[in-house]
C-alpha positions as CSV (number, residue, x, y, z in Angstrom):
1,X,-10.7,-11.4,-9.2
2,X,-9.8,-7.6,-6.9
3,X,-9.8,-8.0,-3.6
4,X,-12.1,-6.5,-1.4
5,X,-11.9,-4.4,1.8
6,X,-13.5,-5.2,5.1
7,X,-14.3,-2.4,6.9
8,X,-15.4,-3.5,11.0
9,X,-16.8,-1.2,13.4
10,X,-16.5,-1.7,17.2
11,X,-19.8,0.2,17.3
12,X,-22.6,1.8,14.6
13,X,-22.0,5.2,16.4
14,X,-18.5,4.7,14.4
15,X,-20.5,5.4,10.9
16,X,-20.7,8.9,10.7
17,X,-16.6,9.0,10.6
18,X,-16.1,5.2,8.6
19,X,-18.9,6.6,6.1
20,X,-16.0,8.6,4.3
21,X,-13.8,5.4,3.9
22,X,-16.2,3.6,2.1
23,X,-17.1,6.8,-0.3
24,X,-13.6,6.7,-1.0
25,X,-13.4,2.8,-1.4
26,X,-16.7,3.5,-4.2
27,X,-14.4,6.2,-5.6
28,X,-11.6,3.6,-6.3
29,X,-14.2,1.0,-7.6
30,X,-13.2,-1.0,-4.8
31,X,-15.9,-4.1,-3.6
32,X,-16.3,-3.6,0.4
33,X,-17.8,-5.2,2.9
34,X,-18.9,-3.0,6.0
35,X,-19.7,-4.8,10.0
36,X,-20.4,-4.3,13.1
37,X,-18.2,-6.0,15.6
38,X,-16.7,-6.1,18.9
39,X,-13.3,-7.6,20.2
40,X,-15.4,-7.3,23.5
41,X,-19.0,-8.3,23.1
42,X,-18.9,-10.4,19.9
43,X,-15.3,-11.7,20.4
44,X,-15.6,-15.4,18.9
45,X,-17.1,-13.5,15.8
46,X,-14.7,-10.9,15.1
47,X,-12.2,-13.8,15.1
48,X,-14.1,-16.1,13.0
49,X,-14.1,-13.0,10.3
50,X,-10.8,-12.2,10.9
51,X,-9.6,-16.1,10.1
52,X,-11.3,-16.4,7.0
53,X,-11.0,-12.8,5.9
54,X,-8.6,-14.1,3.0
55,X,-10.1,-16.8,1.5
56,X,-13.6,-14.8,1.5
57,X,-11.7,-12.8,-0.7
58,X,-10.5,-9.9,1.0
59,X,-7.2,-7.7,0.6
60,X,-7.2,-5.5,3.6
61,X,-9.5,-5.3,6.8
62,X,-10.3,-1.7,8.3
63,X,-10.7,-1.3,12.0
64,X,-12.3,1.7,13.4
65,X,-12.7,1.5,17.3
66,X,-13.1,4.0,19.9
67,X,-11.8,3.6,23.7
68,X,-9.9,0.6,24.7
69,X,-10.1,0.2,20.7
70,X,-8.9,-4.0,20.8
71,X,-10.7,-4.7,17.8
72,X,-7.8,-4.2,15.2
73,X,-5.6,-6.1,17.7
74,X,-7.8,-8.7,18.2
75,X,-8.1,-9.2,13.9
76,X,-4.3,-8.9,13.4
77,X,-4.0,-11.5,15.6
78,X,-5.9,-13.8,13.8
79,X,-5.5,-12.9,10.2
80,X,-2.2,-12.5,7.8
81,X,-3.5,-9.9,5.9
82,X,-2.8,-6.0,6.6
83,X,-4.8,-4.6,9.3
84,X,-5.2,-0.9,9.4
85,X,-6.9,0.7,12.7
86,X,-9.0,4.0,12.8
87,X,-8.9,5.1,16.4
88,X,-11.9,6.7,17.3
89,X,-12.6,9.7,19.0
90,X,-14.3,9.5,22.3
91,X,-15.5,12.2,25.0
92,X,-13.0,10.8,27.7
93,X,-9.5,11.1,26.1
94,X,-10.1,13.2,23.0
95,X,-9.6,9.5,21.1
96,X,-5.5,9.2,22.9
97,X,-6.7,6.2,24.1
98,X,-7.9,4.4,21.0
99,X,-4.5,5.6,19.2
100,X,-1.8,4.5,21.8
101,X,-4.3,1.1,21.6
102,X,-4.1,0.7,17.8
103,X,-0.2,1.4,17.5
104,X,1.4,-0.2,20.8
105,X,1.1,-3.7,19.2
106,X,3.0,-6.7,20.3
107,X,6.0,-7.6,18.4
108,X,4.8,-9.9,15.1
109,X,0.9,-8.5,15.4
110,X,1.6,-4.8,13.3
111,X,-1.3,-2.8,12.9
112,X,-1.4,0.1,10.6
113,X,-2.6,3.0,12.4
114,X,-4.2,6.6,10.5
115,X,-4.7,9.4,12.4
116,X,-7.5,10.0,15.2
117,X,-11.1,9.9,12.8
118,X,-8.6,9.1,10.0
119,X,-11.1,7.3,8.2
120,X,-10.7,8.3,4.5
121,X,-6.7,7.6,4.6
122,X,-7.4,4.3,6.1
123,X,-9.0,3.9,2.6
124,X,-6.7,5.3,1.1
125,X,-3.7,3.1,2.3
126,X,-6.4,0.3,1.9
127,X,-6.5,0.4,-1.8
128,X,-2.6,1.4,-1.8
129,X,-2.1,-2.0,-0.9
130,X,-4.3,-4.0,-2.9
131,X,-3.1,-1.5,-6.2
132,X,0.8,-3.2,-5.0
133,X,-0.6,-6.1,-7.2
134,X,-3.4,-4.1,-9.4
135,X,-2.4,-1.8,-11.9
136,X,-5.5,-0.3,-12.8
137,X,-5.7,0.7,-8.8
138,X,-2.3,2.1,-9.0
139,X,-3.0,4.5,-12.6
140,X,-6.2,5.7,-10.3
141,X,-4.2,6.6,-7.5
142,X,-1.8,8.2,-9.7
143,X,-4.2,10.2,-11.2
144,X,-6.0,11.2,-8.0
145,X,-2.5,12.6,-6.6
146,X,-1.7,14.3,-9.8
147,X,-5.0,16.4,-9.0
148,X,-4.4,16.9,-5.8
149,X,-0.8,18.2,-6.7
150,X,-2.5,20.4,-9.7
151,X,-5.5,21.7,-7.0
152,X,-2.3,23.1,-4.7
153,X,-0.7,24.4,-7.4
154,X,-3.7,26.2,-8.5
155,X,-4.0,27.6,-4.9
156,X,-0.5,28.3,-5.1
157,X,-1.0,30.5,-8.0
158,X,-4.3,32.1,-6.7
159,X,-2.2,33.1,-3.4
160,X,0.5,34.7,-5.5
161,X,-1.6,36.8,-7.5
162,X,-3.0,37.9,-4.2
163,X,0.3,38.9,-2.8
164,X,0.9,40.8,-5.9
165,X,-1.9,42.9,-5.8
166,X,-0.8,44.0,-2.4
């Protein structure tokens, strides 16, 4: 059976950015599961989640969090599956806050961290490492990078012609 991704949101304000993970977790073909909860205000529930994450049948758990952004900290810390954080950006500190919370883990507690908003590559790197032990994940990643790699070539090729009719 493939392993599914959890996706968890501190907060449903957090869909309009997470909505692009789980379009590209749909584009993979990969089964997800998509929460709202807080490491503040529902505490005993995100780890109740996070502790039986794996045998529900999940691969990878998603984080996205804004602010003091705990949650992915608070899952790693009960789970041994891969944790990746999406730090969220807030009106306060431009989202700073949520990223130097999401990568300044304790020693033993890692927590994968994309960039500020960063909510397809969390995706992405989600079904990187469930393809590590599903080859039909891997060929569709292959295949998506080759056409990236063709769609910059192409641009490549537009620019040049550009150039040349300077």
């Amino acid at each position: 059976m493939a392993k599914k991704v959890a996706v968890i949101m501190g907060s449903d304000s957090d869909f309009p950015v997470v909505k692009s993970a789980l379009t590209e977790l749909k584009k993979y073909g990969v089964e997800f599961e998509c929460r709202v909860m807080s490491a503040h205000r529902t505490p005993a529930e995100a780890s109740e989640f996070a502790k039986n994450a794996r045998a529900n049948g999940f691969g990878a758990i998603i984080c996205a969090a804004g602010m003091a952004a705990h949650l992915a900290g608070v899952v790693a810390g009960h789970t041994t599956l891969p944790v990746i954080a999406i730090p969220m950006k807030s009106k306060a500190l431009e989202g700073m806050d949520a990223l130097l919370a999401s990568v300044m883990m304790p020693p033993g507690v890692p927590v994968a961290t994309v960039g500020i908003d960063g909510a397809k590559n969390a995706a992405v790197l989600a079904v990187q490492i469930l393809a590590v032990s599903d080859k039909a994940l891997a060929d569709k990643l292959a295949e998506e990078k080759q056409k990236m790699a063709d769609g910059v070539k192409e641009k490549d090729k537009k620019l040049q012609a550009e150039i040349a009719a300077l």
